[in-house]
N, C-alpha and C positions, 0 to 999 in steps of 0.2 A: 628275446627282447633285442629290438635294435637300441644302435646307440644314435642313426637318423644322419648318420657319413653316409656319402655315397663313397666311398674309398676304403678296401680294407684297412686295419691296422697294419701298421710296421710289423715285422717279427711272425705275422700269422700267415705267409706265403705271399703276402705284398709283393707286386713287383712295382720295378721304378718304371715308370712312363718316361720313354724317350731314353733310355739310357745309353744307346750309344752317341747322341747329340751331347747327353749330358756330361759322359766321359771325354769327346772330343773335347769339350769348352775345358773342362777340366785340367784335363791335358794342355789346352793352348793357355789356361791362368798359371801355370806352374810353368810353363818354359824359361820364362822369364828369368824370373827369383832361381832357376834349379840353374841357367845359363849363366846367372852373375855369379852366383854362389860358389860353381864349380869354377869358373874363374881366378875367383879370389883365392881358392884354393890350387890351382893348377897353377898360382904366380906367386906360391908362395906366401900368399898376404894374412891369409887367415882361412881357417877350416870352422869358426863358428858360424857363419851365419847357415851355412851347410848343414852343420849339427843341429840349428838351431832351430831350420826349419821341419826337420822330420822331429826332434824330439818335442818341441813346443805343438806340433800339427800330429803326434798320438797322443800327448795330455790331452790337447782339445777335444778330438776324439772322446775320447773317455772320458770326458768330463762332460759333453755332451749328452752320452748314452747315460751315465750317471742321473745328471738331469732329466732325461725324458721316465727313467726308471722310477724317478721322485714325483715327478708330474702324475703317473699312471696311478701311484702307491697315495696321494695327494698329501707326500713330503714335505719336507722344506728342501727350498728350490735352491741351486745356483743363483744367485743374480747376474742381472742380464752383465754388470759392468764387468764380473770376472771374466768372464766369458768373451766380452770386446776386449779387454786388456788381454789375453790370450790369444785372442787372434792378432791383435796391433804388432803382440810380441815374435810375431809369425806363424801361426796357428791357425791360420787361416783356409791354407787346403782341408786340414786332417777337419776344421769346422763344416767346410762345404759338403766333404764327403759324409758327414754326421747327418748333416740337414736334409738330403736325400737320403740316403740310406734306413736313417730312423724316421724319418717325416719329421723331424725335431724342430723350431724355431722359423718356420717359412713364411707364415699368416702372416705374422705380425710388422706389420708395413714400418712403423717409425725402428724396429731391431734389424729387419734388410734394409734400410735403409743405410744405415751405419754401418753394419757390415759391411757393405759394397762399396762404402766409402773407404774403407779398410782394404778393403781389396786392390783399390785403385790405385792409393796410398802407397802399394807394394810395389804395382805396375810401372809407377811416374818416376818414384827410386831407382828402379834397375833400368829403364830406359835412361833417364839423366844420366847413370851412372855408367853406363854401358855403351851409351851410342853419343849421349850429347854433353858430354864429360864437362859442364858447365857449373858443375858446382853447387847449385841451387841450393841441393838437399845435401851439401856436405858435411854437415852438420852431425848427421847418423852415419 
């Protein structure tokens, strides 16, 4: 019996398409947030947002695969807003790597969308705060 994917499942020897493109982009969305972060810590300032980004981005993670495990089982679900509230919170790599890795949450056009705005969100912080020390967002 097919299920009428043309793509295998996650977990059943899937591989990822593209993944060393996917890894590099990876890599270049975490430079950022890892080069402020280790900043803030190399001056002294504060060691959370450091901490905050690896332990909030394995919740994610996991709470991801969680949700994809409820989906398959046809559990009750995460909602999508914990899940944006987890990435907002910095959660946001260990989300990306869930979302390839599992094929977890990619379809759905208006949840990447927000996501990515989440993403960006990350990227405009650590640039203001990094290079154009203007204050904007000084707020966080």
């Amino acid at each position: 019996m097919t299920t009428g994917r043309s793509e295998p499942r996650a977990g059943s020897g899937a591989r990822i398409h593209n993944l060393k493109l996917k890894l590099l982009v990876w890599v270049l969305l975490c430079a950022l947030p890892l080069f402020g972060s280790l900043s803030l810590w190399w001056r002294a300032i504060s060691i959370i947002p450091l901490v905050a980004y690896g332990a909030v981005s394995l919740l994610t993670f996991l709470l991801y695969w969680h949700d994809k495990r409820r989906a398959r089982a046809e559990g009750q679900r995460t909602p999508e807003k914990v899940l944006h509230a987890l990435e907002l919170a910095g959660g946001w790599p260990g989300a990306l790597l869930a979302q390839q890795l599992l094929r977890h949450k990619t379809r759905k056009v208006s949840y990447q969308t927000l996501f990515w705005l989440i993403v960006a969100l990350h990227q405009v912080y650590w640039i203001d705060r990094l290079f154009l020390e203007s204050g904007l967002l000084s707020l966080f």
